[in-house]
Biopython code that builds the backbone (N, CA, C, O; Angstrom):
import numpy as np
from Bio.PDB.StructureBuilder import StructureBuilder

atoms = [
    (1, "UNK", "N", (110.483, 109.603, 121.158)),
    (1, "UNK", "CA", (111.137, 110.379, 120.121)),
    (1, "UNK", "C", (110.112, 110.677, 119.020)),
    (1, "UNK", "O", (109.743, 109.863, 118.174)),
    (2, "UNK", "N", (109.679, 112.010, 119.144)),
    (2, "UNK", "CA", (108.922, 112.366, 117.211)),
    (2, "UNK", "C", (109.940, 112.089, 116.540)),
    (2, "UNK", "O", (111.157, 112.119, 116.723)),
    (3, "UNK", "N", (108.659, 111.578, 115.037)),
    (3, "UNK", "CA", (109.438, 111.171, 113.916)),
    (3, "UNK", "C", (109.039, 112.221, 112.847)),
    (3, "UNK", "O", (109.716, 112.587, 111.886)),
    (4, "UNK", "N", (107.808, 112.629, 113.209)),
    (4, "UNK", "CA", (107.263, 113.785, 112.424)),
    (4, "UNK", "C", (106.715, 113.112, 111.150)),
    (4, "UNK", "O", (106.024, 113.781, 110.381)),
    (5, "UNK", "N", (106.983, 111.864, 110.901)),
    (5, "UNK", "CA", (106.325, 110.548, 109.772)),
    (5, "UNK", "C", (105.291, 109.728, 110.157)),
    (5, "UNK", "O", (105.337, 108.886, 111.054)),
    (6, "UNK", "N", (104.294, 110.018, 109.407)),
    (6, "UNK", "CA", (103.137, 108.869, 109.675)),
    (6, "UNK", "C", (102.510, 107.637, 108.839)),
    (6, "UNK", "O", (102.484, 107.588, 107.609)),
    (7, "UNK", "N", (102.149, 106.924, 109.473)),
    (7, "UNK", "CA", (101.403, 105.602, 108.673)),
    (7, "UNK", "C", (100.265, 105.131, 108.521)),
    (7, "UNK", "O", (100.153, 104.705, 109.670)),
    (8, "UNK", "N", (98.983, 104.756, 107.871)),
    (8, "UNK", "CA", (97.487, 104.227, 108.596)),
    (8, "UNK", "C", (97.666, 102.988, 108.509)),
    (8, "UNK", "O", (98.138, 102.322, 107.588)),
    (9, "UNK", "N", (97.212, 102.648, 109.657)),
    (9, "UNK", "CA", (97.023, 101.343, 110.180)),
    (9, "UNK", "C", (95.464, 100.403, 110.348)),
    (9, "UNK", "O", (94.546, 100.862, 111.029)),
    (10, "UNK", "N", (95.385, 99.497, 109.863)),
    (10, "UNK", "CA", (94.051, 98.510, 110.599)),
    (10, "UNK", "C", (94.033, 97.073, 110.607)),
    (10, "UNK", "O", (95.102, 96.461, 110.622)),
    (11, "UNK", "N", (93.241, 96.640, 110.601)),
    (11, "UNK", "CA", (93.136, 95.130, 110.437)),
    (11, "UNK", "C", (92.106, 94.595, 109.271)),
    (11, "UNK", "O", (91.047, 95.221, 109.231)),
    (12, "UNK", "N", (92.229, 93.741, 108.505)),
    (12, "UNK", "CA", (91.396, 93.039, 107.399)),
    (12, "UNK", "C", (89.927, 92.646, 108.561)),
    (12, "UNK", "O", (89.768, 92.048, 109.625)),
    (13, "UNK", "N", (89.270, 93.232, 107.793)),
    (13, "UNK", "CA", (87.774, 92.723, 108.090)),
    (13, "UNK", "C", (87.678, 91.188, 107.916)),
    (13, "UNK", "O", (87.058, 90.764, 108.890)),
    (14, "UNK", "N", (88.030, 90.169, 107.086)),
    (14, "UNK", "CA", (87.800, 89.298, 106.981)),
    (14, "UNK", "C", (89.050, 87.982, 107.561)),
    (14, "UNK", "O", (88.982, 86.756, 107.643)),
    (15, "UNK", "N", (90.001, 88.871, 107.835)),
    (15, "UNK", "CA", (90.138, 87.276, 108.951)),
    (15, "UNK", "C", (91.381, 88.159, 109.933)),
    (15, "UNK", "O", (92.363, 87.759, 110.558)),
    (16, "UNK", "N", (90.800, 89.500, 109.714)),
    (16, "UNK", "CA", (91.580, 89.909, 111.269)),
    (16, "UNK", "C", (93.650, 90.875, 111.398)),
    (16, "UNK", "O", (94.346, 91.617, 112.092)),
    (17, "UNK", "N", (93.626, 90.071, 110.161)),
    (17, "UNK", "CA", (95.274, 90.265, 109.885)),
    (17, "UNK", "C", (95.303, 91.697, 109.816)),
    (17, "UNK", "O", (94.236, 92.308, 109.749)),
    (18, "UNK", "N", (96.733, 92.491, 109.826)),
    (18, "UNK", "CA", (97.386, 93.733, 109.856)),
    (18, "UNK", "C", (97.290, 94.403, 108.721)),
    (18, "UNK", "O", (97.777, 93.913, 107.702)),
    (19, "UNK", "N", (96.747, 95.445, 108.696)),
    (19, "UNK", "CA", (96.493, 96.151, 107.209)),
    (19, "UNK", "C", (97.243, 97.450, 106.994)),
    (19, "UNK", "O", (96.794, 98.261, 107.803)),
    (20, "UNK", "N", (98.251, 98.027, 106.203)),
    (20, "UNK", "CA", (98.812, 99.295, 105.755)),
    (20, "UNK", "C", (98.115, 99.393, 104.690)),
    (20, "UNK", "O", (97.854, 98.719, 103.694)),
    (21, "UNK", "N", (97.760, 100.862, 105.343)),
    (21, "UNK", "CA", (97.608, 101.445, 103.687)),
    (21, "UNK", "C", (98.653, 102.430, 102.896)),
    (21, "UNK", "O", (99.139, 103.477, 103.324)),
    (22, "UNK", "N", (98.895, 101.723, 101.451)),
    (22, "UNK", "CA", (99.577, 102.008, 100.672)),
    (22, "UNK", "C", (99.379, 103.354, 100.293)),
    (22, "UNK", "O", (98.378, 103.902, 100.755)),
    (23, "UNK", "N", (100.361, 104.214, 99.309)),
    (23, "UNK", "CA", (100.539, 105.166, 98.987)),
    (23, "UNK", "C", (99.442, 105.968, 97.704)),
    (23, "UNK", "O", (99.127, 107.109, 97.365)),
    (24, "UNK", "N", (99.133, 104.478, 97.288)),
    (24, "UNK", "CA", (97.757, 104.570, 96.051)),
    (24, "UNK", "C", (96.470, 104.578, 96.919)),
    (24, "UNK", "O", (95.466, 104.683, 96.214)),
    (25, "UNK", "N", (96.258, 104.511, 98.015)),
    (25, "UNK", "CA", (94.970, 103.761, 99.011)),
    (25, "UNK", "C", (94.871, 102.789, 98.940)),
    (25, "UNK", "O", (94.446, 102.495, 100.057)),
    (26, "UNK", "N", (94.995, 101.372, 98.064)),
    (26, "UNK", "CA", (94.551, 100.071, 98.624)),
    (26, "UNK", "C", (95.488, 99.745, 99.998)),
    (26, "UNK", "O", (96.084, 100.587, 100.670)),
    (27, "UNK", "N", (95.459, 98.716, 100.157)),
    (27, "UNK", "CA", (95.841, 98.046, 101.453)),
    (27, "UNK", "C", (96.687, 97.318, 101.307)),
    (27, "UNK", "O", (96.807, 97.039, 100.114)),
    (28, "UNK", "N", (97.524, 96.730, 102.057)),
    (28, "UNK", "CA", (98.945, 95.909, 101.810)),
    (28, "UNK", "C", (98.872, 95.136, 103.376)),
    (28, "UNK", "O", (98.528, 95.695, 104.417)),
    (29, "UNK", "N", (99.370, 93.437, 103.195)),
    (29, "UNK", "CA", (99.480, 92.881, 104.780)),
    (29, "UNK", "C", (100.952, 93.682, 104.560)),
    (29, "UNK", "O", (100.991, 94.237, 105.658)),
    (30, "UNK", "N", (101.888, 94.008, 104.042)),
    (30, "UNK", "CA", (103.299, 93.633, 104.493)),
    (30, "UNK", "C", (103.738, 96.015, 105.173)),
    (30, "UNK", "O", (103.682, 97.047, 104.504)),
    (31, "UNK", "N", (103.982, 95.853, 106.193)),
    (31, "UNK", "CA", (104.921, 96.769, 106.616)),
    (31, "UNK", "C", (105.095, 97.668, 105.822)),
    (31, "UNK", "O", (104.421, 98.680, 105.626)),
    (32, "UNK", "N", (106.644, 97.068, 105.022)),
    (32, "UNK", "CA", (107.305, 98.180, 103.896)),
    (32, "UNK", "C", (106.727, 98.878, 103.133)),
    (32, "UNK", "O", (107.119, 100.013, 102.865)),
    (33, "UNK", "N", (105.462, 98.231, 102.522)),
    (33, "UNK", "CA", (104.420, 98.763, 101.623)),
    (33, "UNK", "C", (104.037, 99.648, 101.556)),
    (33, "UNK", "O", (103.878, 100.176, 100.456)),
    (34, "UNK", "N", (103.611, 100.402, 102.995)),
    (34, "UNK", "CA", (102.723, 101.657, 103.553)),
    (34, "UNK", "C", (102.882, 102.620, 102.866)),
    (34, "UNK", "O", (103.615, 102.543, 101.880)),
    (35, "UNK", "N", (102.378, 103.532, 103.127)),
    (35, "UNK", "CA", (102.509, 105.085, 102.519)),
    (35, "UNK", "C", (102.842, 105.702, 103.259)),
    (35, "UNK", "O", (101.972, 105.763, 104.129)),
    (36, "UNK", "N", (103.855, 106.405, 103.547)),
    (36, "UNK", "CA", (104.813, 107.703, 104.285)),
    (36, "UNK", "C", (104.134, 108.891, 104.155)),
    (36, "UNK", "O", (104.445, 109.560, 103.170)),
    (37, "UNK", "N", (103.208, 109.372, 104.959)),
    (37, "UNK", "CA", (102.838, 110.715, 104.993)),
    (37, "UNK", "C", (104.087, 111.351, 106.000)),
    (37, "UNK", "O", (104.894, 110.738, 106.698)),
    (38, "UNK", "N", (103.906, 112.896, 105.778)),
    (38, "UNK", "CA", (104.740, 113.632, 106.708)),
    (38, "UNK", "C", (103.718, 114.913, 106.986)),
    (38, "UNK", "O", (104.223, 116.013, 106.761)),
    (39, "UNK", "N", (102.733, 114.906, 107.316)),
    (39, "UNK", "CA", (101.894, 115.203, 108.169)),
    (39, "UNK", "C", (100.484, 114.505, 108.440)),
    (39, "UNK", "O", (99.463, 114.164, 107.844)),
    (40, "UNK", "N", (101.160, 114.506, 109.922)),
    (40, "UNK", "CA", (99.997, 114.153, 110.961)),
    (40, "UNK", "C", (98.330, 114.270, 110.837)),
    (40, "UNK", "O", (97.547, 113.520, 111.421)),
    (41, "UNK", "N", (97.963, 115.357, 109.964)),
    (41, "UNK", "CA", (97.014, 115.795, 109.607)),
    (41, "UNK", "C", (96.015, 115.404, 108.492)),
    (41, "UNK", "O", (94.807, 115.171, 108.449)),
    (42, "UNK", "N", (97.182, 115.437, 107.483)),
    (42, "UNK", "CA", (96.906, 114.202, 106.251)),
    (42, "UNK", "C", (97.336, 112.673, 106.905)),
    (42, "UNK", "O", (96.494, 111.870, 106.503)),
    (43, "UNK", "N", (97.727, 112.411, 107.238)),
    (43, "UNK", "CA", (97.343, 110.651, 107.657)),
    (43, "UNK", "C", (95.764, 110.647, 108.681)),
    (43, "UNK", "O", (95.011, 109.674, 108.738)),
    (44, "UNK", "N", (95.590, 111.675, 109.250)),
    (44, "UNK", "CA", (94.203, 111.419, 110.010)),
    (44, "UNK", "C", (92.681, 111.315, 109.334)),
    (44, "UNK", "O", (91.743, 110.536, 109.502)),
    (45, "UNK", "N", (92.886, 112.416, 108.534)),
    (45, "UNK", "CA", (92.253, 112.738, 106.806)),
    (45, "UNK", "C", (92.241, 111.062, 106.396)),
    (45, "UNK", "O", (91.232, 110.395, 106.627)),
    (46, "UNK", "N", (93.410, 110.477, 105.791)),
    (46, "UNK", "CA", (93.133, 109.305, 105.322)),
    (46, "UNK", "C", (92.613, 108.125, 106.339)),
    (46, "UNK", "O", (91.949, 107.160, 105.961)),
    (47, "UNK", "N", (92.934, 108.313, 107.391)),
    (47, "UNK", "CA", (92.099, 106.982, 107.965)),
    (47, "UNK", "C", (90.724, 107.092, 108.329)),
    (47, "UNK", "O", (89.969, 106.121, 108.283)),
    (48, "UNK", "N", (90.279, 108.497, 108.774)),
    (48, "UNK", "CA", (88.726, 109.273, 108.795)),
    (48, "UNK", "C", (88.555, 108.386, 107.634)),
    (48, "UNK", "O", (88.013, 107.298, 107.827)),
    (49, "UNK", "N", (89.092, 108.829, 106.021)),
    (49, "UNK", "CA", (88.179, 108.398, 104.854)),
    (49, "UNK", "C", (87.920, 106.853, 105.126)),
    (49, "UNK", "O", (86.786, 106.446, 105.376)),
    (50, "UNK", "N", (88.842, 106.152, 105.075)),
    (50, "UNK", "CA", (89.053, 105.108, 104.919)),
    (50, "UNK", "C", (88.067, 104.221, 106.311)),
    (50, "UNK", "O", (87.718, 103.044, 106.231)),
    (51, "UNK", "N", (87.785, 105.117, 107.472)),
    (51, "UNK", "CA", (87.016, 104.349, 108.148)),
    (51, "UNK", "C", (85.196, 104.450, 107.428)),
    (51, "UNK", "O", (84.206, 103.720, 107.369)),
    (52, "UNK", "N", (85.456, 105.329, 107.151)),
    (52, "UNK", "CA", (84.351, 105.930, 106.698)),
    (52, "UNK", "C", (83.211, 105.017, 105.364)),
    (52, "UNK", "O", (82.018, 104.761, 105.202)),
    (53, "UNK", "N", (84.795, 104.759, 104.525)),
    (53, "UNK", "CA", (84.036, 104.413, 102.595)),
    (53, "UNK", "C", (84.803, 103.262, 102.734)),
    (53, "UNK", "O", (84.920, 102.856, 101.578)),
    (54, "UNK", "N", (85.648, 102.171, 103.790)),
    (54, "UNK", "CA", (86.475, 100.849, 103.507)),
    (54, "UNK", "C", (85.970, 100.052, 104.550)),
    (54, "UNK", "O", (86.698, 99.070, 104.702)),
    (55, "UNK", "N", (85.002, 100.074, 105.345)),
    (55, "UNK", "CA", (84.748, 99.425, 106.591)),
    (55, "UNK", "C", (84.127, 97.820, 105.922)),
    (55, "UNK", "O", (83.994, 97.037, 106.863)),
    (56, "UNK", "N", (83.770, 97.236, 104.692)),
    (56, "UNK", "CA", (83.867, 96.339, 104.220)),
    (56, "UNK", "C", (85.134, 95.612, 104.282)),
    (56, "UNK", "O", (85.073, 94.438, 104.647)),
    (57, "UNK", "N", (86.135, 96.051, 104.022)),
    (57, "UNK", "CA", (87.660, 95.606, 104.015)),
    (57, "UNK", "C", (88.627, 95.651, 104.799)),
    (57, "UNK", "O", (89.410, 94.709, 104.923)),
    (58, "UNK", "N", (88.755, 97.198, 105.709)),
    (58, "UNK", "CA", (89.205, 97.129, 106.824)),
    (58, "UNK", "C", (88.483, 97.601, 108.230)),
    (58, "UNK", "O", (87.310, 97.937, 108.067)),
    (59, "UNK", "N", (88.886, 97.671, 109.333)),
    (59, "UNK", "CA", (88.431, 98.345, 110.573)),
    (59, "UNK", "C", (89.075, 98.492, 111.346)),
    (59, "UNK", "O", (89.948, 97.739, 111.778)),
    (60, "UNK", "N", (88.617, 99.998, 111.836)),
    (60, "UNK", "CA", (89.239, 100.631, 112.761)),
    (60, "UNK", "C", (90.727, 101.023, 112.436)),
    (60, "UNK", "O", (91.688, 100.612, 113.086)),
    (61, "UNK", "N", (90.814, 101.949, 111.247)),
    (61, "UNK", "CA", (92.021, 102.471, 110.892)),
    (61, "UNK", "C", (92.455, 103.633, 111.638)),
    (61, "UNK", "O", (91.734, 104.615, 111.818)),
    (62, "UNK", "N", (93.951, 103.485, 112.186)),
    (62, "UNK", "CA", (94.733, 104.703, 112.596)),
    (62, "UNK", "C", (95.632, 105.157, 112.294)),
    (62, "UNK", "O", (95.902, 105.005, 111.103)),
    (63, "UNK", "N", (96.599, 105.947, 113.124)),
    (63, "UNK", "CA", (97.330, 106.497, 112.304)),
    (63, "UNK", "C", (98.330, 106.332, 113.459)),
    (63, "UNK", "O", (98.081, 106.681, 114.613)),
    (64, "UNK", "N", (99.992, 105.523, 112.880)),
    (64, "UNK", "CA", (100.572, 105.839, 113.967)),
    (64, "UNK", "C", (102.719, 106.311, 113.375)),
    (64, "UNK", "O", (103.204, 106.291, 112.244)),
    (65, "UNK", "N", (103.265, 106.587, 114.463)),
    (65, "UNK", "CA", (104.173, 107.430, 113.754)),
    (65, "UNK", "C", (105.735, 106.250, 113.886)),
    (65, "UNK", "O", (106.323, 105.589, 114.742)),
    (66, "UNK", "N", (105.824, 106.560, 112.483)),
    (66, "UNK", "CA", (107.014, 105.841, 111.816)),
    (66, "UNK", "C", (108.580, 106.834, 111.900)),
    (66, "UNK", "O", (108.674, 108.052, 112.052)),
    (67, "UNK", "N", (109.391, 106.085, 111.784)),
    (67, "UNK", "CA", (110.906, 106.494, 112.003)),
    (67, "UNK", "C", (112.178, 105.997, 110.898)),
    (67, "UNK", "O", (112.349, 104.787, 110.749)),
    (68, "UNK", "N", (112.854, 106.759, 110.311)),
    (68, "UNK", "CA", (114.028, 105.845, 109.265)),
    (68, "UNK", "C", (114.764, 105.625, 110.223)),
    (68, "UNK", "O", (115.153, 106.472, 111.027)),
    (69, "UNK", "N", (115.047, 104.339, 110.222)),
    (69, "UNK", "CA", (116.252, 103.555, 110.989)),
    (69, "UNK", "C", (117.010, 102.651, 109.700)),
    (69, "UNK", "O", (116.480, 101.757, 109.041)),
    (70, "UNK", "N", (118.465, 103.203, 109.562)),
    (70, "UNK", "CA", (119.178, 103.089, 108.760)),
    (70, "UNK", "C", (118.540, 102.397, 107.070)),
    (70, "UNK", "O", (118.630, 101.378, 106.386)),
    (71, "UNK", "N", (117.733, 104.085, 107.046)),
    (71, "UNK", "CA", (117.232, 103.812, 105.941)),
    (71, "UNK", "C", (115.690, 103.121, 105.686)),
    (71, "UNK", "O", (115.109, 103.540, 104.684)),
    (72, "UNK", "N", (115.200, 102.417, 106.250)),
    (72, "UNK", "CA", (114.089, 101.486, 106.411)),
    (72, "UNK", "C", (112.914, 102.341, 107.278)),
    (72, "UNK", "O", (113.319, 102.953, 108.267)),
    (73, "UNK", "N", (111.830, 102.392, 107.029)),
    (73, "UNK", "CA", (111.295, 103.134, 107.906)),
    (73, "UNK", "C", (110.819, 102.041, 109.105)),
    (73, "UNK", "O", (110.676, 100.866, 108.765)),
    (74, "UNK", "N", (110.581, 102.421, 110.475)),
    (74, "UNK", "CA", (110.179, 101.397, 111.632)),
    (74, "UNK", "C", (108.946, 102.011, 112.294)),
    (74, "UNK", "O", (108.444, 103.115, 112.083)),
    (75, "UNK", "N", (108.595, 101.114, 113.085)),
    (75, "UNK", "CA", (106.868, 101.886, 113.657)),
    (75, "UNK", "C", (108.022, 102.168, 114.997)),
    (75, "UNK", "O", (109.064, 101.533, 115.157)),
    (76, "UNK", "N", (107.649, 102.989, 115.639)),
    (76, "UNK", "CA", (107.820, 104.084, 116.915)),
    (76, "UNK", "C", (107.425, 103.417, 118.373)),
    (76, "UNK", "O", (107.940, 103.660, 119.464)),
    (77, "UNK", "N", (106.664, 102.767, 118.149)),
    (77, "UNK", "CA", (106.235, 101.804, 119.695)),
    (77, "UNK", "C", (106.359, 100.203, 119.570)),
    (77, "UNK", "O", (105.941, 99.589, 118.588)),
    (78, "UNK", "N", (106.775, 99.800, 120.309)),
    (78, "UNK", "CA", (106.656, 98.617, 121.024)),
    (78, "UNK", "C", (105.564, 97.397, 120.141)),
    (78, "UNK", "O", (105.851, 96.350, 119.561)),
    (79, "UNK", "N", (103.868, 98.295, 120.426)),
    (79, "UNK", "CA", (102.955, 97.360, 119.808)),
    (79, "UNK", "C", (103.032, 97.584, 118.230)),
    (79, "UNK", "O", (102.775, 96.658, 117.460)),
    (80, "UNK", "N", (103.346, 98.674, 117.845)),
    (80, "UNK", "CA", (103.339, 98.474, 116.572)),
    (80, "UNK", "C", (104.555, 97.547, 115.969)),
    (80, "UNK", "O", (104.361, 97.052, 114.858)),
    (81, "UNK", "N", (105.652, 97.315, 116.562)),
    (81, "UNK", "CA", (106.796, 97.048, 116.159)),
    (81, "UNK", "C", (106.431, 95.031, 115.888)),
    (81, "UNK", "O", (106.673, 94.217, 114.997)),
    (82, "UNK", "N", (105.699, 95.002, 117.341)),
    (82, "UNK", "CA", (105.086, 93.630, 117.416)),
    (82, "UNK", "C", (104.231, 93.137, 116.433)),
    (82, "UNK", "O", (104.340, 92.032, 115.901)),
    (83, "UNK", "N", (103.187, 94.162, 116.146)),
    (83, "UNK", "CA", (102.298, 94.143, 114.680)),
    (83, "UNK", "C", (102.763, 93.807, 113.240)),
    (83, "UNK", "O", (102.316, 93.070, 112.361)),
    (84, "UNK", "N", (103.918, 94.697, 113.346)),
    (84, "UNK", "CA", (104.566, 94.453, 111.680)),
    (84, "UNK", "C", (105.411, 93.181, 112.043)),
    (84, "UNK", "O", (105.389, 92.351, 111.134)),
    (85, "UNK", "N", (106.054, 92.863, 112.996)),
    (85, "UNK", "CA", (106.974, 91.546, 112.870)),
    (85, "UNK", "C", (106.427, 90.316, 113.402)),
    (85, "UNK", "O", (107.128, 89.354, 113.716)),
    (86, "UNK", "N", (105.332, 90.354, 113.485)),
    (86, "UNK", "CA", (104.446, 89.235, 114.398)),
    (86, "UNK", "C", (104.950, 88.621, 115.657)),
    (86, "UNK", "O", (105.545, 89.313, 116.483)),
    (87, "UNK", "N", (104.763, 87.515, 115.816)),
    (87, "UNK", "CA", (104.769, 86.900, 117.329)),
    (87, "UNK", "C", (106.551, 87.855, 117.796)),
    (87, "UNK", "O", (107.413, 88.166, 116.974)),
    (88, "UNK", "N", (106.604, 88.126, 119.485)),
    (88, "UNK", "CA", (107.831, 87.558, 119.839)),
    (88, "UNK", "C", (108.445, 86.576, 120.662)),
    (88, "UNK", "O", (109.549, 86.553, 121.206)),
    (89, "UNK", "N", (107.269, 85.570, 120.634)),
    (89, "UNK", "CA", (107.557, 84.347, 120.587)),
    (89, "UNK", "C", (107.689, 83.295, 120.023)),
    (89, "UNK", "O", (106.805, 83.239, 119.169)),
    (90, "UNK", "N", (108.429, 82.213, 120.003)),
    (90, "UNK", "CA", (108.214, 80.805, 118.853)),
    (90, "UNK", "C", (106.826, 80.416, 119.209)),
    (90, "UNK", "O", (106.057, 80.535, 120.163)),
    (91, "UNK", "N", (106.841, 80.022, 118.303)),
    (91, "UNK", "CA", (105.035, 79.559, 118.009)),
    (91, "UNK", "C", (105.417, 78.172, 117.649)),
    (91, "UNK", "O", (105.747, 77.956, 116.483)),
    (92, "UNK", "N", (105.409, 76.884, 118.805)),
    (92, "UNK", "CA", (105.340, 75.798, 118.313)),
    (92, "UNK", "C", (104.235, 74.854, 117.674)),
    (92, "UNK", "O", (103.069, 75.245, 117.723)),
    (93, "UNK", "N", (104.465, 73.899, 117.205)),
    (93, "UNK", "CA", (103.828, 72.957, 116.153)),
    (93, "UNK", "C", (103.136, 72.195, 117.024)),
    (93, "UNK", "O", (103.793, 71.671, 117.924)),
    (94, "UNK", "N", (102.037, 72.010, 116.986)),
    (94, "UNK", "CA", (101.278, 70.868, 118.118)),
    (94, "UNK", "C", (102.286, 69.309, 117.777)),
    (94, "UNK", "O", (102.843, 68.705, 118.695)),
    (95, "UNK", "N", (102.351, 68.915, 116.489)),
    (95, "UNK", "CA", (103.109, 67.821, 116.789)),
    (95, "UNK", "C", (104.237, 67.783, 117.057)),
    (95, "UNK", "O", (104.777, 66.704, 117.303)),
]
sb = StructureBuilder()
sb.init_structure("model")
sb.init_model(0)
sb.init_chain("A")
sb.init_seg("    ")
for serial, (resi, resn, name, xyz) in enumerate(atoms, 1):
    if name == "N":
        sb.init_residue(resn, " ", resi, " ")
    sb.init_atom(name, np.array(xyz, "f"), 0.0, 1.0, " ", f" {name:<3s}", serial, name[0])
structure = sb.get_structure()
C-alpha cells in the first residue's frame, strides 16, 4: 500500500542504535519524533545531505515510507516496523 509519506532513517555511529531524523534535522532514537515529509523527493534530498555532512553521527541514512494508522503515523514494512518496536521476541535475563 503507498502512503505517499516519508521518513529518514539510520543508525547512531557510535553504538549502532536506530536513528530518525527529526523535523529540525537533529536525530531522535524514538519513532514518533521523525519528520513527516510528503514527498519522496525531499526525504531523498535530506538523507543525500545528511549522508553526506552527518556521517560522524549517523550512517547510512534512508528514506522509507510511513502510514497514519488511527492517527499515529507507522513504518510500511515489516523491518521497519521491527526497527521502531525492537525485538519480537522476549529477550531473557541470563540469570
Amino acid at each position: 500500500m503507498a502512503s505517499n509519506l516519508w521518513i529518514v532513517t539510520a543508525n547512531f555511529t557510535d553504538d549502532g542504535a536506530v536513528a530518525y531524523r527529526r523535523a529540525d534535522g537533529t536525530w531522535s532514537r524514538v519513532f514518533a519524533e521523525a519528520g513527516v515529509l510528503d514527498s519522496e523527493a525531499n526525504a531523498k534530498l535530506h538523507a543525500s545531505t545528511a549522508a553526506q555532512r552527518e556521517q560522524r553521527e549517523v550512517s547510512d541514512p534512508y528514506v522509507i515510507d510511513v502510514a497514519p494508522v488511527d492517527g499515529v503515523i507507522q513504518p510500511q514494512s515489516a523491518r521497519e516496523r521491527i526497527r521502531a518496536n525492537g525485538p519480537t521476541i522476549r529477550i531473557r535475563r541470563p540469570d
